[in-house]
VOGU-3710 file (C-alpha; in Angstrom, 3 decimals, decimal comma):
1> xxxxxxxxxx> 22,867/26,338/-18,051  24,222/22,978/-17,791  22,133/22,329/-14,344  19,044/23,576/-15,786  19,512/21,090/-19,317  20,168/18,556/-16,449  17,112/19,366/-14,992  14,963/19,299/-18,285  16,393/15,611/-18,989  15,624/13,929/-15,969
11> xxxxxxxxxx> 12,011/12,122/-15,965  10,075/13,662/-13,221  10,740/10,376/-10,892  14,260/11,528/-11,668  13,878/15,198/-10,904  12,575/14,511/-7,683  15,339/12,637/-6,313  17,582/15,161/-7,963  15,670/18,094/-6,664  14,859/16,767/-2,942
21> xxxxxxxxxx> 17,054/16,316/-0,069  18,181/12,720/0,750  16,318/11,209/2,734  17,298/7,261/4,224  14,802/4,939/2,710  12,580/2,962/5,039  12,916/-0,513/2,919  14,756/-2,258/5,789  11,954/-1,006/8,249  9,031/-2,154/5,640
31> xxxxxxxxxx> 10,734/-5,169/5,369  10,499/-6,637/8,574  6,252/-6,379/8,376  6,969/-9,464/6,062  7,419/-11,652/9,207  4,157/-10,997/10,771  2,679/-10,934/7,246  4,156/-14,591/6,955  3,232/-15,404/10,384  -0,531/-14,519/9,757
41> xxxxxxxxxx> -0,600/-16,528/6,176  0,323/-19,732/7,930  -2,032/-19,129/11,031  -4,745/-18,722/8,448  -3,292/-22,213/6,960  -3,610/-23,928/10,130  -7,277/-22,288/10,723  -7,976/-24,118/7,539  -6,485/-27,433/8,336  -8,436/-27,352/11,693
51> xxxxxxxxxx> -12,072/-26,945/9,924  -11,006/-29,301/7,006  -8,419/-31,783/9,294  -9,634/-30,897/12,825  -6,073/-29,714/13,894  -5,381/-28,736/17,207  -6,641/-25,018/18,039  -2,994/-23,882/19,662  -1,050/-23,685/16,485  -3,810/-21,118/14,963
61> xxxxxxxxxx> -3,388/-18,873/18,219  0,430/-19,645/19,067  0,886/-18,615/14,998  -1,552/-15,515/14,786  -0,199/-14,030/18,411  3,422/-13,782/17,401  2,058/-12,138/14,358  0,059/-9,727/16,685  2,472/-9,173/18,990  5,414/-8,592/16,218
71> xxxxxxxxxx> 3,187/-6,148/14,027  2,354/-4,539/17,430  5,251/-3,654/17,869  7,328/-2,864/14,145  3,935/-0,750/13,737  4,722/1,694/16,825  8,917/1,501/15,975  7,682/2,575/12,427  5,821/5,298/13,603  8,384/6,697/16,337
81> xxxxxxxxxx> 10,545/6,740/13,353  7,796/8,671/11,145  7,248/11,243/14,353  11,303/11,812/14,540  11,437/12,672/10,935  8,634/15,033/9,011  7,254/13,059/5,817  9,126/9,868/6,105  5,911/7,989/5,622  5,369/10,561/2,076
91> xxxxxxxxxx> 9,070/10,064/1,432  8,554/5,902/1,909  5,297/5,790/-0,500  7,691/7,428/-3,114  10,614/5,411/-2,802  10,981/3,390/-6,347  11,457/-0,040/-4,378  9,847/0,343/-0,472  7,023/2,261/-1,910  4,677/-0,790/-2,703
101> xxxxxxxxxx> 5,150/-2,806/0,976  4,319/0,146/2,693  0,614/-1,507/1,898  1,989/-4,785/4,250  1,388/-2,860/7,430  -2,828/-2,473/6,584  -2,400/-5,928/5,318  -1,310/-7,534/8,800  -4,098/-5,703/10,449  -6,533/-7,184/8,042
111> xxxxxxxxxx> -5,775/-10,564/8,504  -5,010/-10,290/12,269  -8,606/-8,380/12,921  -10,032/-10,771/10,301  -9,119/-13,837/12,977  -10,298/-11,642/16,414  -13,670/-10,397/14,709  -14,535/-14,057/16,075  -13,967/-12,914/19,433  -14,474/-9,228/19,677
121> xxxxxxxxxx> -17,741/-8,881/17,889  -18,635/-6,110/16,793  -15,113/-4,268/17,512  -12,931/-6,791/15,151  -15,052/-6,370/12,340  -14,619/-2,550/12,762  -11,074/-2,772/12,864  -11,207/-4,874/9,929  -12,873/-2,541/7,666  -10,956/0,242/9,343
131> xxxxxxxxxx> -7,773/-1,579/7,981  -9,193/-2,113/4,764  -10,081/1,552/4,470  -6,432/2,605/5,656  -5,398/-0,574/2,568  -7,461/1,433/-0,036  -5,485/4,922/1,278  -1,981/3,659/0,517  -3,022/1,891/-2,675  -4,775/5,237/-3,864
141> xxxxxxxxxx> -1,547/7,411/-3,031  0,561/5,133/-4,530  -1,321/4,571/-7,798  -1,777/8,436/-8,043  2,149/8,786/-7,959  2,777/6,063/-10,322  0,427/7,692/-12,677  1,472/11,230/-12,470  5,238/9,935/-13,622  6,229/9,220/-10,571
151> xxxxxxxxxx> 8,227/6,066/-11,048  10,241/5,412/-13,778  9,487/2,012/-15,997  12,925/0,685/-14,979  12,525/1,150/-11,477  9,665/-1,727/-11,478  9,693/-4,686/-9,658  6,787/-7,457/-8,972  6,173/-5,607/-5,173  4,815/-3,187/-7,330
161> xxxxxxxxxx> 1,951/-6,137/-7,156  1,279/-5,962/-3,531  -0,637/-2,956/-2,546  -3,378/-3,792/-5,464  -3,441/-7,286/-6,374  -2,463/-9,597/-2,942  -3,564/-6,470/-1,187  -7,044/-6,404/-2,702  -8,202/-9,875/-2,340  -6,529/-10,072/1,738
171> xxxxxxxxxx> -9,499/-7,208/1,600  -12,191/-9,190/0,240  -10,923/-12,323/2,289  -11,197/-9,742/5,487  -14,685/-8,309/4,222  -15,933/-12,030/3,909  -14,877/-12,910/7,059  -17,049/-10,053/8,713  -19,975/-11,274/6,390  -20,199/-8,622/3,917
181> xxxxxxxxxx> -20,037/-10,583/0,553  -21,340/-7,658/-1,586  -17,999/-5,634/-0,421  -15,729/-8,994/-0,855  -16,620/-8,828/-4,394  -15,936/-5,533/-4,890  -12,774/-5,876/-3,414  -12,190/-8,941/-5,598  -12,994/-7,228/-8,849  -10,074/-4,390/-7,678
191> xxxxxxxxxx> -7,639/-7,164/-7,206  -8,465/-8,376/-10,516  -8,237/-5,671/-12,329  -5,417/-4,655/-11,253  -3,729/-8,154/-11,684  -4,379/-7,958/-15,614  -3,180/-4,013/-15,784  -0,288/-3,620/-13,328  0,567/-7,706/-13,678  0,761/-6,905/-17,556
201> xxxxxxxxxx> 3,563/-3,624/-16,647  5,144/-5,535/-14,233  5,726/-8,966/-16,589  6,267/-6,150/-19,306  9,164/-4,482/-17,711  10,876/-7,872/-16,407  10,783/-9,072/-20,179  12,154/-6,507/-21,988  14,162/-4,057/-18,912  16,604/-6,491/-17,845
211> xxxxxxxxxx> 17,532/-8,432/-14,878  16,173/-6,621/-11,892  18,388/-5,591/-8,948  19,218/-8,405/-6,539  17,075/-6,709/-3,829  14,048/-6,632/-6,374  14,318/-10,365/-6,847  12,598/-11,603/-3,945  9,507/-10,223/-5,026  8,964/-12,207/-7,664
221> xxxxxxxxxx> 7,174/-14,025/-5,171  4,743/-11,549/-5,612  3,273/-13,853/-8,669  2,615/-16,689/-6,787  0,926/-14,158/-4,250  -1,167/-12,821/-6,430  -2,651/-16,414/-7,377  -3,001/-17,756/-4,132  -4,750/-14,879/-2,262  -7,319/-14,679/-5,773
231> xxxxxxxxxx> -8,000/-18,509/-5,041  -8,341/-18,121/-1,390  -11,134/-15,201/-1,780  -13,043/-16,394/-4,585  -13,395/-19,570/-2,241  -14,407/-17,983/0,728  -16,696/-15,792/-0,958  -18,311/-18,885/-3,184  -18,233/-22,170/-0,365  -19,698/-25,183/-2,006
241> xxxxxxxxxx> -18,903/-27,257/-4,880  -16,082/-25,839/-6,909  -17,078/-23,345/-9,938  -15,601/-22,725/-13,620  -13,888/-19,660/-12,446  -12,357/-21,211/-9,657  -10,763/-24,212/-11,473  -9,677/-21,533/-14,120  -7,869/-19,951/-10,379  -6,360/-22,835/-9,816
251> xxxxxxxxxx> -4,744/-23,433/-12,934  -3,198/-20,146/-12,835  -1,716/-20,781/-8,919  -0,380/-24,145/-10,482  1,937/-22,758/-12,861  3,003/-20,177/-10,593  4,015/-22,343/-8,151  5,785/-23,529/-11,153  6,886/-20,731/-12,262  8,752/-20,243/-8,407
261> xxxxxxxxxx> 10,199/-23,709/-8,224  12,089/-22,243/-12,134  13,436/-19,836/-10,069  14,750/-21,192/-7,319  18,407/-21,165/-8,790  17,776/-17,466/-8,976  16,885/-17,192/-5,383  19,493/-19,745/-3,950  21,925/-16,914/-5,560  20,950/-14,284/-3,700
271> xxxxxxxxxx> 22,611/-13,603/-0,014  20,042/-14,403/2,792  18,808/-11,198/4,568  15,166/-10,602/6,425  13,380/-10,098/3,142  13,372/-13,598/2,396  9,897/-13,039/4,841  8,085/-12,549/1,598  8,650/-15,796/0,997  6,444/-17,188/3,520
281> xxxxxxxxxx> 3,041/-15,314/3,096  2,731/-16,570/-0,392  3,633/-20,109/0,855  1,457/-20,230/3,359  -1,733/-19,226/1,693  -1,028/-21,688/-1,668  -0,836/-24,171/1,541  -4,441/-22,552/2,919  -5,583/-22,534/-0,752  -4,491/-26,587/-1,040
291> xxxxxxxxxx> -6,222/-27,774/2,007  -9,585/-25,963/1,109  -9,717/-27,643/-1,991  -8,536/-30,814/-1,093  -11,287/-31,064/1,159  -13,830/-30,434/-1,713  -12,482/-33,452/-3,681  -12,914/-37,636/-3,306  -9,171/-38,097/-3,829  -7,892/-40,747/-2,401
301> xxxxxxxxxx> -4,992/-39,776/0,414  -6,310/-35,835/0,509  -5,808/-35,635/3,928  -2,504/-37,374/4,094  -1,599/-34,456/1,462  -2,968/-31,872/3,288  -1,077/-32,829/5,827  1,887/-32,893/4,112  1,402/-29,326/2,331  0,813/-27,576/5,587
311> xxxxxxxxxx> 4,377/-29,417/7,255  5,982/-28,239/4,247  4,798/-24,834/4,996  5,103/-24,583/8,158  9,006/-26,639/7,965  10,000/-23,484/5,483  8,857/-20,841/7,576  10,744/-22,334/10,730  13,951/-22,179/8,378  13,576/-18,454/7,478
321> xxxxxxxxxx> 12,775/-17,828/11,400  16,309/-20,071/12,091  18,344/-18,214/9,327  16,768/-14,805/10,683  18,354/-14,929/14,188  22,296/-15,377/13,404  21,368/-12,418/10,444  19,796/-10,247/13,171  22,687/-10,960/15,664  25,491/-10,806/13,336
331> xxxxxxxxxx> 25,033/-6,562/12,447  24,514/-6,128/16,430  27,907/-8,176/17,169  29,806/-6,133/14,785  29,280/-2,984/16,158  29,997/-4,317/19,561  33,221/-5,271/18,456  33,808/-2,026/16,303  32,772/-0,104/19,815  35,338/-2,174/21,610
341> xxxxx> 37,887/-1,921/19,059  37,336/2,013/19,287  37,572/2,097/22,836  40,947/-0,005/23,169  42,584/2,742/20,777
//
């Protein structure tokens, strides 16, 4: 009797984890798909600064190859993983915190087929839209089990932003890029949407549910995400002198990146591990969002602080790739030494 009243409390989220076996949750596997996700945000950066700055093609191809070559291969570990254990893709959409950035894999591919439709006509822009499609699949499955009760409210965090918001307008950036503007404002009206319903939960449960875990708190970059990918594909999608709605953009990306500098006593708190990497996509594209519209302006010294915006960028992310490789190595080493130190005795 007691089990079953048990039962009957628990919120169906709750039942679930209650009711299935345990199953190891694929967060630290998700999380790496930020670095090629970062990787691709500041290639796109430096393909800005060369059309607006006439940078140097190498960085653009040096940037979005590591990203190719790193999603390559986190995409096929990810799936040997999913193949070794039945529904651990199913069991990651429903995880309360790596649910959301199981959208980053689709993501990656849209950006990195977005910058090869150039030179694969028409196969890139096929993979683009084949990404997008596989984008829209995830986001569907996880809104239909966030809907149905399957998250509970205090289980929210800003990644919870991803899949719809950030993930939406990367898909009407990739859908402009393969010259379908019709779709890239259709994918733009999802993203915004979704920014005023699940942005309004999301600041909703952060206000009134407490301080979120430690591990939630690096997506609070998700906010500034959210602005800087809407500015970047309204921008794309309208070229030319700069509109109402895209100054009103712009104000809202300015007091995000705000809003992030406010936090960065939070952040400098928390204990450096690989997810920092969702740091760097949203840094990157405010940096791609600066140098577009620097370029549409008559201020005096633009380029100078384009310039500067994109070394800033590109100077962070070469600090979270430093501070990555002692973090990577360190885990390895102490299991050598445990090994050892089982072996002597």
């Amino acid at each position: 009797m007691t089990d079953t009243g048990t039962a009957v409390a628990l919120t169906p989220a709750a039942q679930d984890r209650a009711l299935s076996p345990a199953t190891p949750s694929g967060m630290p596997a998700l999380s790496r798909f930020g670095i090629p996700l970062g990787l691709a945000g500041l290639g796109s950066g430096w393909s800005a600064a060369r059309s607006s700055l006439g940078s140097p093609l190498w960085p653009v191809e040096l940037l979005y190859g590591a990203a190719s070559s790193l999603w390559l291969i986190l995409t096929a570990v990810y799936a040997f993983r999913g193949l070794r254990r039945k529904g651990a893709f199913r069991a990651d959409l429903r995880d309360e915190m790596a649910g959301p950035f199981t959208s980053i894999i689709p993501m990656v591919g849209i950006l990195l087929s977005s910058h090869y439709s150039q030179y694969l006509p028409p196969w890139g822009a096929w993979l683009c839209m084949a990404f997008i499609a596989a984008l829209a699949i995830v986001a569907a499955q996880l809104l239909a089990h966030w809907v149905t009760g399957g998250v509970a409210m205090q289980s929210i965090h800003p990644g919870y932003l991803m899949p719809v918001v950030p993930g939406a307008f990367v898909a009407s950036i990739g859908f402009s890029s393969i010259h379908a503007p019709d779709a890239a404002m259709a994918a733009f009206g999802v993203g915004a949407f979704f920014w005023l319903v699940v942005g309004t939960i999301v600041t909703v449960r952060l206000m009134t549910g407490g301080e979120p875990p430690p591990a939630a708190k690096t997506g609070l970059s998700a906010y500034l995400a959210a602005a800087a990918t809407a500015n970047v594909a309204w921008m794309v999608l309208h070229p030319g002198p700069v509109g109402a709605i895209q100054l009103g953009l712009t104000g809202v990306l300015l007091i995000m990146v705000l809003m992030q500098v406010m936090l960065l006593p939070e952040y400098r708190k928390l204990p450096f591990t690989q997810m920092f990497w969702v740091f760097t996509f949203p840094v990157a594209t405010t940096a791609n969002y600066s140098i577009r519209w620097l370029a549409t302006t008559n201020l005096h010294g633009r380029e100078i602080c384009a310039w500067a915006i994109l070394g800033l960028a590109t100077s962070f992310t070469l600090v979270i790739a430093a501070r990555t490789v002692p973090t990577a190595i360190a885990p390895k080493a102490a299991r050598l030494a445990a090994s050892k130190s089982t072996e002597v005795h």
